[in-house]
ZARODREN-508810 format. One record per residue (C-alpha): residue in one letter; x, y, z. Coordinates in steps of 0.2 Angstrom, whole numbers. Layout:
N
 residuo    xx    yy    zz
       a     X     Y     Z
...
//
This chain:
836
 residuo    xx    yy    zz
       x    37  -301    24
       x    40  -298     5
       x    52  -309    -3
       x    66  -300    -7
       x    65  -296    14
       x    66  -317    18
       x    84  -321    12
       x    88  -305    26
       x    79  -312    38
       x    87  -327    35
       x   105  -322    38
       x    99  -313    53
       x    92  -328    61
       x   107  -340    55
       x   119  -345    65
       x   137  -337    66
       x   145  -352    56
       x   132  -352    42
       x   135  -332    40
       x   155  -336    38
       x   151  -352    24
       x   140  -336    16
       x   153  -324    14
       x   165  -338     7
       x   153  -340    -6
       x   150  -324   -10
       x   169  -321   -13
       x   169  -334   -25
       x   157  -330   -34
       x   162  -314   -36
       x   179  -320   -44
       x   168  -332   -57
       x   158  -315   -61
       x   174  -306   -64
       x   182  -318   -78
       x   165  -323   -86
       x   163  -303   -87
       x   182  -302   -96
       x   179  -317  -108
       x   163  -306  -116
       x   172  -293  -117
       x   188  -300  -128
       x   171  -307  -139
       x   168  -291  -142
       x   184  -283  -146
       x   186  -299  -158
       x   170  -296  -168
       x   174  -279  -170
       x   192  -280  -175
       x   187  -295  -190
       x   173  -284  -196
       x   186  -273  -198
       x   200  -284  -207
       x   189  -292  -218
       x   175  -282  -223
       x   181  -261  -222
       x   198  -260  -226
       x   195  -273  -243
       x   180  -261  -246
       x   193  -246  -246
       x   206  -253  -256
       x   194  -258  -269
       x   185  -239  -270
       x   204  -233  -270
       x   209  -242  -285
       x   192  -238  -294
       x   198  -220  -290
       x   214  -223  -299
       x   208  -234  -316
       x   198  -220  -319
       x   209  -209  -318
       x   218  -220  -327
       x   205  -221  -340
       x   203  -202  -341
       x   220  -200  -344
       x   219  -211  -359
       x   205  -205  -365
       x   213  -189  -366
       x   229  -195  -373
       x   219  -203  -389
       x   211  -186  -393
       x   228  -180  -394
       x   235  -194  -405
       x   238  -189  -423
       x   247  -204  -429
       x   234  -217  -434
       x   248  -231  -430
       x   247  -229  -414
       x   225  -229  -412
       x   229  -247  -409
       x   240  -246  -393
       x   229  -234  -385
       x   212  -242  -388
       x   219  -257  -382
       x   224  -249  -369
       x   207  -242  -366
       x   200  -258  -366
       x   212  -266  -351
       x   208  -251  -342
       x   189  -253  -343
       x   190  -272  -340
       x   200  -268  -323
       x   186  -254  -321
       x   172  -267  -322
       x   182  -282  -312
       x   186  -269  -298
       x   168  -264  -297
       x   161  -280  -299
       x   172  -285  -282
       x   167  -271  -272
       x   148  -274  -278
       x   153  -293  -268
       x   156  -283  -252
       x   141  -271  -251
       x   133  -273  -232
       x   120  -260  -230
       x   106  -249  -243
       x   116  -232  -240
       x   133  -242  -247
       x   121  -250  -261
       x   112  -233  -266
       x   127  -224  -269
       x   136  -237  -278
       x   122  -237  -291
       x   123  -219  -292
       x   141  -221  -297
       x   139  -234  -310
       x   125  -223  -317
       x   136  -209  -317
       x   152  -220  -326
       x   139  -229  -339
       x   134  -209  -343
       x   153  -205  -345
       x   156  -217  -357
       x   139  -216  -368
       x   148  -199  -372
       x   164  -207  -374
       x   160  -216  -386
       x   149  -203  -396
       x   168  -193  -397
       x   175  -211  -404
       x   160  -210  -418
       x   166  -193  -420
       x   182  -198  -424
       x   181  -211  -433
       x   170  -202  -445
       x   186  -187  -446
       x   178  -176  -437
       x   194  -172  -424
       x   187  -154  -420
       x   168  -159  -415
       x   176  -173  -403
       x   190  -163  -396
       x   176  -148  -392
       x   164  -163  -386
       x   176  -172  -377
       x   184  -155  -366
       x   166  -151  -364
       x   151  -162  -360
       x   161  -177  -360
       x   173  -171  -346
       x   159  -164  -337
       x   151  -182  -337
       x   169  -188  -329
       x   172  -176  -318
       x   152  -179  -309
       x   156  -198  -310
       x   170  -196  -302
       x   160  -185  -287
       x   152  -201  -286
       x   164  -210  -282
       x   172  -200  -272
       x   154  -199  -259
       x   156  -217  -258
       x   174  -218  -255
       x   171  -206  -240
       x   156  -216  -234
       x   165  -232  -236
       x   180  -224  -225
       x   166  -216  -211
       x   162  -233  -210
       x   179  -240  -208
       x   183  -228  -195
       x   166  -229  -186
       x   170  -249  -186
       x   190  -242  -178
       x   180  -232  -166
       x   170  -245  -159
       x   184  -257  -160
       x   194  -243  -148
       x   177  -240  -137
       x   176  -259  -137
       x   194  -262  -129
       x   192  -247  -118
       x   175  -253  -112
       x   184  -270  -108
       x   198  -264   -99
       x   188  -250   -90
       x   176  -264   -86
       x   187  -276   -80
       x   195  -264   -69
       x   178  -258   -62
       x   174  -277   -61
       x   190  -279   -51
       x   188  -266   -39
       x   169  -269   -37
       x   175  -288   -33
       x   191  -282   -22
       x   179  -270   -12
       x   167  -284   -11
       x   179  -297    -3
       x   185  -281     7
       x   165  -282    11
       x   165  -299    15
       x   180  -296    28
       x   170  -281    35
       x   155  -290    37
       x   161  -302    47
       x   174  -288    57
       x   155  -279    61
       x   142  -293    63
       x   154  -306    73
       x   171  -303    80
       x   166  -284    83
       x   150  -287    92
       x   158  -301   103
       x   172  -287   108
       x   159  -275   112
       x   149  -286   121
       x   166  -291   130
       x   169  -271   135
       x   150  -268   139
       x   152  -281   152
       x   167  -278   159
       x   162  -259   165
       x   143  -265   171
       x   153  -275   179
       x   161  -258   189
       x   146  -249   190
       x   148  -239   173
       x   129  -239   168
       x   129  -227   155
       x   139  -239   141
       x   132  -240   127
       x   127  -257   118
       x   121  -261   101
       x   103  -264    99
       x   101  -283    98
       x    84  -284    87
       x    91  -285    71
       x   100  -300    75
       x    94  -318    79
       x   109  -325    83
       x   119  -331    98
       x   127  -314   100
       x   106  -306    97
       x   105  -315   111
       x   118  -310   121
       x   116  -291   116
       x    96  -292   120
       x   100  -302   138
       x   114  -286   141
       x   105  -272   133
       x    91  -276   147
       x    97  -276   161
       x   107  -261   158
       x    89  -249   152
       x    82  -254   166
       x    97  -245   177
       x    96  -231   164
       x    77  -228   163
       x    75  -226   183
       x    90  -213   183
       x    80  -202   168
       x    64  -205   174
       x    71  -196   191
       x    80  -181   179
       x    64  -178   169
       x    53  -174   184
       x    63  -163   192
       x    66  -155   174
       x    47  -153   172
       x    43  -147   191
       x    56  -132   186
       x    49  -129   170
       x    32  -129   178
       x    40  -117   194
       x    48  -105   179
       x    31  -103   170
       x    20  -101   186
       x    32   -88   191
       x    33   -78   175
       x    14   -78   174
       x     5   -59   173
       x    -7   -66   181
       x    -7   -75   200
       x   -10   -94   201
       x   -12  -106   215
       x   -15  -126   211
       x   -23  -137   226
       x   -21  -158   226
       x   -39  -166   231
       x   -35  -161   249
       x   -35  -143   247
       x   -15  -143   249
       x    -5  -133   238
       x     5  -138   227
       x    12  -123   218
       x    10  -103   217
       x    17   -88   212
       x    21   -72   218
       x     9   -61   213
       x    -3   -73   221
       x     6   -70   237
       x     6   -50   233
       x   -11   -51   229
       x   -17   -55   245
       x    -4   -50   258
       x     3   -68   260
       x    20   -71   268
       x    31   -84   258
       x    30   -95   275
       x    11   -94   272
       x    12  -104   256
       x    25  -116   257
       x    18  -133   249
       x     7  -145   254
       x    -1  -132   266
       x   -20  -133   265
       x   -31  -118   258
       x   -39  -115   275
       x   -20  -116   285
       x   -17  -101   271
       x   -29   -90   276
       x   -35   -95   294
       x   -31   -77   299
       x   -40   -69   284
       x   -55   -80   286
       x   -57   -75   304
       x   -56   -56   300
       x   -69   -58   286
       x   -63   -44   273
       x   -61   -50   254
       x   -58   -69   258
       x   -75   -73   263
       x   -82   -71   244
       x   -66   -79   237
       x   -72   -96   252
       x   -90   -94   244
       x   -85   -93   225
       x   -74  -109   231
       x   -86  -119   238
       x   -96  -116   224
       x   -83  -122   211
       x   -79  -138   221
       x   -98  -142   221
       x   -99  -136   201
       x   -99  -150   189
       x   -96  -137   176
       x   -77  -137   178
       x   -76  -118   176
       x   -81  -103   187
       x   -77   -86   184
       x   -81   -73   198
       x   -76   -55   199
       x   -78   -43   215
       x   -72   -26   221
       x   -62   -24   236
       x   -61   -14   254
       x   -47    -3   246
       x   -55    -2   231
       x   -47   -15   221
       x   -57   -27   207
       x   -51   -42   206
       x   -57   -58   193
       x   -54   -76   200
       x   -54   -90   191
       x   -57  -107   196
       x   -54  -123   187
       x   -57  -140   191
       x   -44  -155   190
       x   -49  -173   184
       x   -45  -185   200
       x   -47  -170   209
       x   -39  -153   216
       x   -42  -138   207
       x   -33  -122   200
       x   -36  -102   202
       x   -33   -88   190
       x   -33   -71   200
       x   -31   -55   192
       x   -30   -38   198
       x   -41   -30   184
       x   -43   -11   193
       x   -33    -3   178
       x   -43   -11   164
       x   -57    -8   171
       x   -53     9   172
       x   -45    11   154
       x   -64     3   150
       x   -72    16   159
       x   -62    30   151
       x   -65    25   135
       x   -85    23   137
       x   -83    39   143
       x   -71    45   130
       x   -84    41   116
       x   -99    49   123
       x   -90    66   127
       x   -82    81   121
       x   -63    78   123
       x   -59    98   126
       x   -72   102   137
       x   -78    85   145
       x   -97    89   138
       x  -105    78   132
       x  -105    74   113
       x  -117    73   100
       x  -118    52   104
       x  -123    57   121
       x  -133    72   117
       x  -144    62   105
       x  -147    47   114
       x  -151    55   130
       x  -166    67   121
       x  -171    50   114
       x  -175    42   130
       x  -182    56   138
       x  -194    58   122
       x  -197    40   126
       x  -201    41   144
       x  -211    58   142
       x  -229    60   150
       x  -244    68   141
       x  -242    84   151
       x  -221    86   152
       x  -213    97   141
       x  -194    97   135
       x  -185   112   129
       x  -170   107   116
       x  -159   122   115
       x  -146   125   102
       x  -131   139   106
       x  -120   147    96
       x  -105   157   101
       x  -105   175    92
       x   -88   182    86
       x   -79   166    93
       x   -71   165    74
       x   -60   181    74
       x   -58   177    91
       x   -49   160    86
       x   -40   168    69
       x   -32   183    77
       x   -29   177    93
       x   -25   158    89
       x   -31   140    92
       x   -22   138   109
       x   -34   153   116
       x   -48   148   106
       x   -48   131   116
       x   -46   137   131
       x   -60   150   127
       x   -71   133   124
       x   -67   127   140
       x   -71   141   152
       x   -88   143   141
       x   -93   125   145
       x   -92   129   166
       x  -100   142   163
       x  -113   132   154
       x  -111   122   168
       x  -116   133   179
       x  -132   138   173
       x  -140   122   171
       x  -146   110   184
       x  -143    92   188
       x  -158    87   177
       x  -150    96   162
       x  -138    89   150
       x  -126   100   141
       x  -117    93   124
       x  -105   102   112
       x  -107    95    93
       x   -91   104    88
       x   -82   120    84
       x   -93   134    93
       x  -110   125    93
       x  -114   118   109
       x  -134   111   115
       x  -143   109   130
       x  -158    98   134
       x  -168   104   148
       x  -178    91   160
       x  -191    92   168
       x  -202    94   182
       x  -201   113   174
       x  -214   124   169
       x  -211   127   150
       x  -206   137   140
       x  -204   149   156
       x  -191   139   162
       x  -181   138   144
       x  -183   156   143
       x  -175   159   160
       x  -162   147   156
       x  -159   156   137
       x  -157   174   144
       x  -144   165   159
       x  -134   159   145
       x  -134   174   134
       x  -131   184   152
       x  -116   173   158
       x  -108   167   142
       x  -108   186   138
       x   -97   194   153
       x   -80   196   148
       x   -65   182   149
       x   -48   185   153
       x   -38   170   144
       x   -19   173   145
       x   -18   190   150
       x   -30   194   138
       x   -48   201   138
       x   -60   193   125
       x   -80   196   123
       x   -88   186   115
       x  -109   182   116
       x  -122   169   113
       x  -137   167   103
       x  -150   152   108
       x  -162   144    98
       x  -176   134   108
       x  -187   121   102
       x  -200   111   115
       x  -207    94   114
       x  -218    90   111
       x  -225   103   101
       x  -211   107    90
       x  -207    89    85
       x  -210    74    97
       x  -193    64    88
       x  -175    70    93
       x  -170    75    70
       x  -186    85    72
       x  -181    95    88
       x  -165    98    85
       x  -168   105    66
       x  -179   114    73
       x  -169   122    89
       x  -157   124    74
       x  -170   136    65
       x  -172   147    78
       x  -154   149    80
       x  -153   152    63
       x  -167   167    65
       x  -158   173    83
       x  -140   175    74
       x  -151   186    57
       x  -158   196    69
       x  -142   205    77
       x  -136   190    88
       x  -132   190   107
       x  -151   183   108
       x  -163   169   112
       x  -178   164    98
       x  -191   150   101
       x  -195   141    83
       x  -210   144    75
       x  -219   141    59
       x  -214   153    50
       x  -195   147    53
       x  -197   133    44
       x  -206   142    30
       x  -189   155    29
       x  -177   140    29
       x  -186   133    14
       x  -185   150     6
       x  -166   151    10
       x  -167   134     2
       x  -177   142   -14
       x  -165   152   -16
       x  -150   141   -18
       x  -157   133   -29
       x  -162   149   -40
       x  -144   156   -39
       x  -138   138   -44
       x  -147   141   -58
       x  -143   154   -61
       x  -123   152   -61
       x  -128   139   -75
       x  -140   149   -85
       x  -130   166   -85
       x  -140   178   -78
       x  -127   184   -69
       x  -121   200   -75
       x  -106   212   -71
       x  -110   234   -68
       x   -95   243   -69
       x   -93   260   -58
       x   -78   271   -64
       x   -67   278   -52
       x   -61   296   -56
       x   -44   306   -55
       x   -44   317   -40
       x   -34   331   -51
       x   -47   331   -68
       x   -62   320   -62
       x   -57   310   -78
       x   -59   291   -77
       x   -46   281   -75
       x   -53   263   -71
       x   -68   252   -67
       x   -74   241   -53
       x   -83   227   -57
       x  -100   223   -47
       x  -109   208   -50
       x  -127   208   -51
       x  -140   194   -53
       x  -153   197   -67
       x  -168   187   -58
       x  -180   180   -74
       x  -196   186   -61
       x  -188   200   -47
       x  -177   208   -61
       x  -159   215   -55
       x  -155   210   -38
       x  -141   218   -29
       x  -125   207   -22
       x  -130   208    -4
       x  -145   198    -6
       x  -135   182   -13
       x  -117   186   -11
       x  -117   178     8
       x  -128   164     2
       x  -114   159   -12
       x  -101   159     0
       x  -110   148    11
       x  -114   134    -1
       x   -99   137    -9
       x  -103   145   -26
       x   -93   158   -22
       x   -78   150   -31
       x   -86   147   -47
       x   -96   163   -48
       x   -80   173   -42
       x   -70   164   -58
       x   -83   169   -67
       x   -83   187   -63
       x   -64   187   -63
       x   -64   181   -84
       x   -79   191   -89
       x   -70   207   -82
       x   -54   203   -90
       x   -62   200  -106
       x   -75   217  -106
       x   -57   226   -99
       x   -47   220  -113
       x   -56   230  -128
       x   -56   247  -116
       x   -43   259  -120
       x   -26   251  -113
       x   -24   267   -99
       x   -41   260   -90
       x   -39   249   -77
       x   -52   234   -69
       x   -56   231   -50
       x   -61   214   -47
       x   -68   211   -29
       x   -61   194   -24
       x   -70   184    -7
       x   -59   175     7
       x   -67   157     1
       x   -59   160   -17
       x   -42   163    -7
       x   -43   144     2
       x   -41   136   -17
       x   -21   136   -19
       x   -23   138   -37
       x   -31   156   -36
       x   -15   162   -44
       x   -17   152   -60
       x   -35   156   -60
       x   -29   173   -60
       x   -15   170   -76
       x   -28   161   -85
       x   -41   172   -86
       x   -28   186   -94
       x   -21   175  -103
       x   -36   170  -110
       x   -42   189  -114
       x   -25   196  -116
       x   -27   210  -103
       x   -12   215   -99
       x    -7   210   -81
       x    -4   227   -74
       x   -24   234   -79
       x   -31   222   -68
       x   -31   227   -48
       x   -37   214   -35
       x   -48   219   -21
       x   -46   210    -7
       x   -54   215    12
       x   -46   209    31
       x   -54   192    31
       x   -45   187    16
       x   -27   188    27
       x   -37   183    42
       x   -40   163    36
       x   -22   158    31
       x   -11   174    34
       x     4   162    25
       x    -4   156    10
       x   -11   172     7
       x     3   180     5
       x    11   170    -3
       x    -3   170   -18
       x    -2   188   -15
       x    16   189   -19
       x    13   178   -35
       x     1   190   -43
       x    12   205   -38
       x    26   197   -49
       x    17   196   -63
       x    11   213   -63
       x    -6   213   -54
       x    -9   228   -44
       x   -18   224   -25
       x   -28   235   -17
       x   -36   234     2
       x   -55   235     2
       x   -64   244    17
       x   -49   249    23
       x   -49   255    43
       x   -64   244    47
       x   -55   230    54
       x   -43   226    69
       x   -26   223    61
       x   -27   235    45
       x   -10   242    49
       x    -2   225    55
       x    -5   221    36
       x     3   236    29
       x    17   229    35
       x    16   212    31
       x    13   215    12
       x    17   231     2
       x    -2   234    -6
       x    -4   245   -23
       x   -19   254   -15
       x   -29   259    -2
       x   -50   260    -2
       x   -56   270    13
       x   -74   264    18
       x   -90   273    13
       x   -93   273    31
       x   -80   288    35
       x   -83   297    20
       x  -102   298    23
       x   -99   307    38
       x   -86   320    29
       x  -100   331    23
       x  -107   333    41
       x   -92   337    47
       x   -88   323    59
       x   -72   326    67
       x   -67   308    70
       x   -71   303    52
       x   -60   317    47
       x   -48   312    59
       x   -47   293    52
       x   -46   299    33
       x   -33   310    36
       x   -23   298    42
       x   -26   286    30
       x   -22   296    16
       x    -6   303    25
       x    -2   285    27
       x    -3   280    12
       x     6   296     3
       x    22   290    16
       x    22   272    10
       x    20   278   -10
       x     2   269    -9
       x   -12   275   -18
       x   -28   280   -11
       x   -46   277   -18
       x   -63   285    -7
       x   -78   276    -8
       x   -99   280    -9
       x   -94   300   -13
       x  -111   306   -17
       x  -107   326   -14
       x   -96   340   -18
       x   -93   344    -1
       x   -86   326     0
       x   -77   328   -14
       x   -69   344    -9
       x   -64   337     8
       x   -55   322     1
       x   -44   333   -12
       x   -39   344     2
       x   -35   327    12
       x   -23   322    -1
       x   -34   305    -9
       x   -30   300   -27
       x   -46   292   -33
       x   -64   292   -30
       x   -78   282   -35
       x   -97   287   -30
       x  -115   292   -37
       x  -108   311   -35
       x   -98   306   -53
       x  -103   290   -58
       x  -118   276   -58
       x  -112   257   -61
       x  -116   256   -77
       x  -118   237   -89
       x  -103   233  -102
       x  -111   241  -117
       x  -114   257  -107
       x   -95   258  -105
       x   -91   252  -124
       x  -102   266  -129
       x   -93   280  -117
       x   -77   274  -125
       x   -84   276  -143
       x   -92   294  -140
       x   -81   302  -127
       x   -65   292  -135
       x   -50   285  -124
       x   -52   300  -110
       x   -70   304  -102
       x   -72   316   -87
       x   -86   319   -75
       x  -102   325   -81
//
């Protein structure tokens, strides 16, 4: 106990006439404290009111009436200067005298009273001031007494009053000083008083509430507690065990006593009434949870009796809620079950198991007669019994299933995936003999791409899935069949099989099967398949070897017309690094500028003049020399090059274009791949605006597959260049499936038949005849113009006029021809050149 604890500790302990002696005390001690408290406080206000009395108001009166003598003094100081009668010199100087003597008394007084520096430092700056004033004086008395009135006078209302008037600030400062300190000393006279009587209240109140205190004290620690202790008794004495009494520790007295004698007897009623209240509380609690559980749960004492379970333990098992009322043994639960057998004999065995287990834990999970998996899980109790966790796990198990399989298959067509596909061809490389062979086939689907733009997605799935049963259906149970995406699809191909006799059986069945026709919403669709087929382990004994390689000799089926099968060789591998070759050489030359741009003039059907240019691209090899477009153009388009080289085509045109006469026009041939960028449009304003071709000059050729991609976007882009004047033309027309669908769709500015009809023109090919007829028919009743291509004979040409085409291009008139050939034209010929 520390010591400002002890003196509460004693008065705890004391008895009850000790504690009344105490407050007694106290009381009177409180009423000394008060009045020694108000006789300090009357000391106060007394030092402070004679401070007052006899030091600042003397020091006031005293600077007051320095103020008036030298006022005083000025005045007579004045009045002498203006004294013309000598007679009366005498009256004033005396005068002067009195009032300098009273000057010098006054200030030797108030110099007596001086009580701090600041008072001090300002009256000498005063007296310095004053001595100043009346050096000067007395230089205007020497001045007059030598007769020199005027000099004085001047003096005197000058410097001399000066000197006054900055004495007289002096004195003025410590005038104020000396009254801030007189009022200060008023202040804290006031403050003083107030303080005293605001104290003395305070002290009064404090000692009121105090003796109030005292009474209370003795109301709470001794009279109250024996009335309590009266009542407390009086209703244990009816049986009323829930009153409440004061807790007797604090106290050490005879009522401590009495409250710690009462306070016992009635917990220990209280504490059996709660301790029965609590359990039953916690034995719901426990029944609520057990209930609410997902999961069943059954709790057995030491003596396999149960004491609690839920229902979904009872649903679990089929049990009836007469089965499993408590303290029912496990083996009185399921006496029926265990003589029938079924799924109770493994959950008796994992039982004995865990009863025998020092472990505490066992975990068991098995698969029912009605095809049920279920997780037990037993826990054993300290002192005995034990509690089981069982759990119907059939769906998650399932859901785990689905998702394994899920990641290792194709989620359209159920095949498997590349995943699968690749670690299935790794184990069987792993597990393969010295004399087994396994063929890798790769397979892609022929015209499945138009087949999925014209027709859409929906049919294009479904097209998917009926190709992989048919798949399906031409493998065997050895086989495994994958899909990596899109239309690519592979097969691996087990053994024991001879190869590769039983690959190409199995290549000309899929080519066979996957080729007959499909009818898919009403619709018939043909597609085919070409296969390439690499075996290991001779082309590759690793599964990135065999499948590049399968790839390869798909590559070759598809170049060689498609709907075919091709086993890799060699010489595969040698073409896909000259492919390679030459995307890199075509990179090149995108950044060294072989490229190049022929222009072939189109002619006027009427004068065979020219009236415009189509630019063709051509590659100017350092070593092969000029190298058509259909050598590299498929190429670019694959690697994506396409786009720059097409912008580049577009700008170089423009600019060549630009410095023809302004009546010639430009054909710029753009590819479908430069139609996916979004921004083709402001490619397009750029590259004029960057030339200064006039919008209308420039005509944009555009072929089927271009609407075919993104019909929307397209025309949207299409729409665009048609409102800022570029004219749109529809290449190889009449070659496609939808030529007239997009008539509709999109009002082009021209029409170019193919070279394929007009070649047969000259031979006189009815059905050729037939088409261009129509075409240019067409055309004339939609106010579209018509352009015929490749027309390399008279006979052609004559045909085509009497068909009613507009334009022609072909060897018969013109040979594409570089920018400096068409320059030169221009220059000889001037702004009009017809036909040689």
């Amino acid at each position: 106990m520390s010591w400002h604890d002890e003196p509460i500790g004693i008065m705890r302990n004391a008895s009850i006439r000790a504690k009344l002696s105490g407050a007694i005390v106290f009381v009177m001690l409180l009423i000394a404290a008060v009045s020694g408290l108000g006789v300090a406080q009357i000391i106060s206000v007394n030092r402070v009111t004679t401070e007052i009395r006899e030091v600042r108001l003397p020091q006031v009166e005293l600077l007051e009436k320095l103020r008036r003598l030298a006022l005083q003094h000025n005045l007579v100081v004045m009045r002498r200067l203006q004294v013309i009668d000598y007679r009366n010199l005498a009256e004033i100087d005396a005068s002067l005298n009195e009032t300098r003597l009273d000057l010098n008394t006054a200030s030797a007084s108030f110099k007596a009273t001086i009580s701090s520096p600041e008072e001090a430092r300002l009256f000498a700056i005063f007296s310095h001031a004053w001595e100043i004033y009346l050096a000067s004086l007395d230089q205007v008395n020497d001045a007059i007494d030598s007769g020199e009135l005027e000099q004085a006078t001047e003096y005197a209302n000058g410097t001399t009053r000066l000197q006054y008037q900055a004495a007289v600030n002096e004195l003025e400062n410590l005038i104020a000083y000396a009254k801030a300190r007189s009022e200060d000393a008023a202040a804290r006279a006031s403050t003083a008083v107030s303080r005293a009587v605001t104290q003395s209240l305070i002290a009064l109140v404090i000692a009121s509430l105090a003796a109030l205190g005292a009474v209370f004290w003795v109301q709470r620690n001794v009279s109250g507690p024996l009335r309590n202790v009266a009542h407390a008794m009086r209703r244990l004495t009816i049986g009323d065990h829930t009153t409440p009494i004061p807790e007797p520790s604090p106290r050490r007295d005879e009522i401590g006593v009495l409250l710690f004698a009462l306070a016992g007897y009635r917990d220990a009623l209280i504490h059996s009434r709660e301790f029965a209240r609590n359990a039953e509380r916690e034995w719901e609690r426990l029944r609520a949870a057990v209930a609410n559980m997902p999961v069943g749960l059954s709790m057995f004492d030491a003596s396999d009796r149960l004491i609690i379970c839920n229902r979904i333990y009872c649903d679990m098992y089929g049990l009836a809620p007469e089965d499993t009322l408590r303290g029912r043994t496990h083996h009185e639960i399921f006496a029926d079950a265990f003589r029938h057998g079924g799924i109770y004999v493994p959950v008796a065995e994992v039982l004995a198991e865990a009863r025998s287990s020092h472990s505490g834990t066992t975990h068991f999970v098995y698969e029912t007669s009605d095809d049920r998996i279920l997780s037990l899980g037993i826990q054993n109790i300290a002192g005995g019994g034990w509690i089981a966790i069982h759990e119907d796990i059939t769906a998650r198990r399932r859901v785990e299933e689905k998702i394994r399989h899920m990641a290792r298959h194709d989620a359209l067509t159920d095949l498997g995936n590349r995943l699968l596909f690749r670690d299935s061809l790794e184990d069987a490389l792993s597990e393969i003999s010295d004399k087994e062979r396994i063929a890798v086939l790769c397979i892609d689907l022929d015209r499945f791409k138009n087949v999925n733009d014209t027709l859409g997605h929906p049919v294009g799935d479904a097209l998917l899935q009926a190709v992989a049963d048919r798949l399906r259906s031409c493998i065997s149970q050895n086989d495994i069949a994958a899909r990596f995406g899109g239309d690519e699809f592979a097969i691996i191909q087990l053994g024991p099989v001879q190869q590769p006799e039983a690959a190409t059986d199995l290549a000309r069945r899929i080519v066979r099967i996957v080729g007959e026709p499909y009818e898919i919403d009403g619709q018939q669709i043909i597609i085919g398949a070409s296969v390439g087929i690499a075996i290991a382990p001779l082309d590759g004994s690793n599964a990135d070897t065999l499948l590049k390689n399968a790839d390869m000799a798909l590559y070759t089926a598809k170049a060689d017309g498609r709907g075919v099968y091709r086993f890799f060789r060699d010489e595969m591998s040698l073409r896909s690094q000259t492919r390679r070759l030459l995307e890199l050489e075509l990179r090149r030359a995108l950044i060294s500028e072989e490229l190049c741009l022929h222009y072939q003039p189109m002619f006027s059907m009427d004068n065979r003049e020219i009236i415009g240019f189509e630019a063709l691209l051509r590659w100017n090899h350092p070593t092969r020399g000029i190298v058509a477009p259909n050598e590299f153009i498929w190429l670019a388009e694959e690697v994506g090059l396409i786009v720059p080289m097409g912008q580049w085509v577009l700008e170089q045109a423009c600019r060549d274009a630009a410095s023809w006469p302004g009546h010639i026009s430009i054909a710029v041939n753009v590819s479908p791949v430069q139609f996916r960028e979004r921004t083709f449009a402001d490619q397009v304003l750029a590259a004029l605006a960057a030339s200064g071709l006039e919008a209308h000059r420039l005509e944009i050729e555009i072929t089927e597959r271009v609407l075919i991609a993104d019909t929307s976007m397209t025309l949207a882009i299409l729409q665009r260049l048609h409102e800022i004047g570029v004219r749109i033309a529809m290449d190889d027309f009449g070659t496609g499936y939808s030529s007239l669908g997009y008539l509709r769709q999109f009002h082009f500015d021209r029409i170019k038949i193919d070279r394929s009809f007009v070649a047969d023109l000259g031979e006189g090919d009815q059905e050729s005849l037939a088409i261009v007829r129509a075409v240019a028919s067409l055309s004339s009743n939609l106010n579209i113009a018509t352009t015929a291509e490749g027309v390399e004979s008279e006979q052609q040409f004559e045909r085509l006029r009497a068909e009613g085409c507009d334009t022609v291009q072909g060897f018969l008139l013109g040979m594409p021809v570089p920018a400096e050939e068409v320059s030169r034209m221009f220059a000889e010929g001037g702004s009009a050149i017809s036909a040689a």
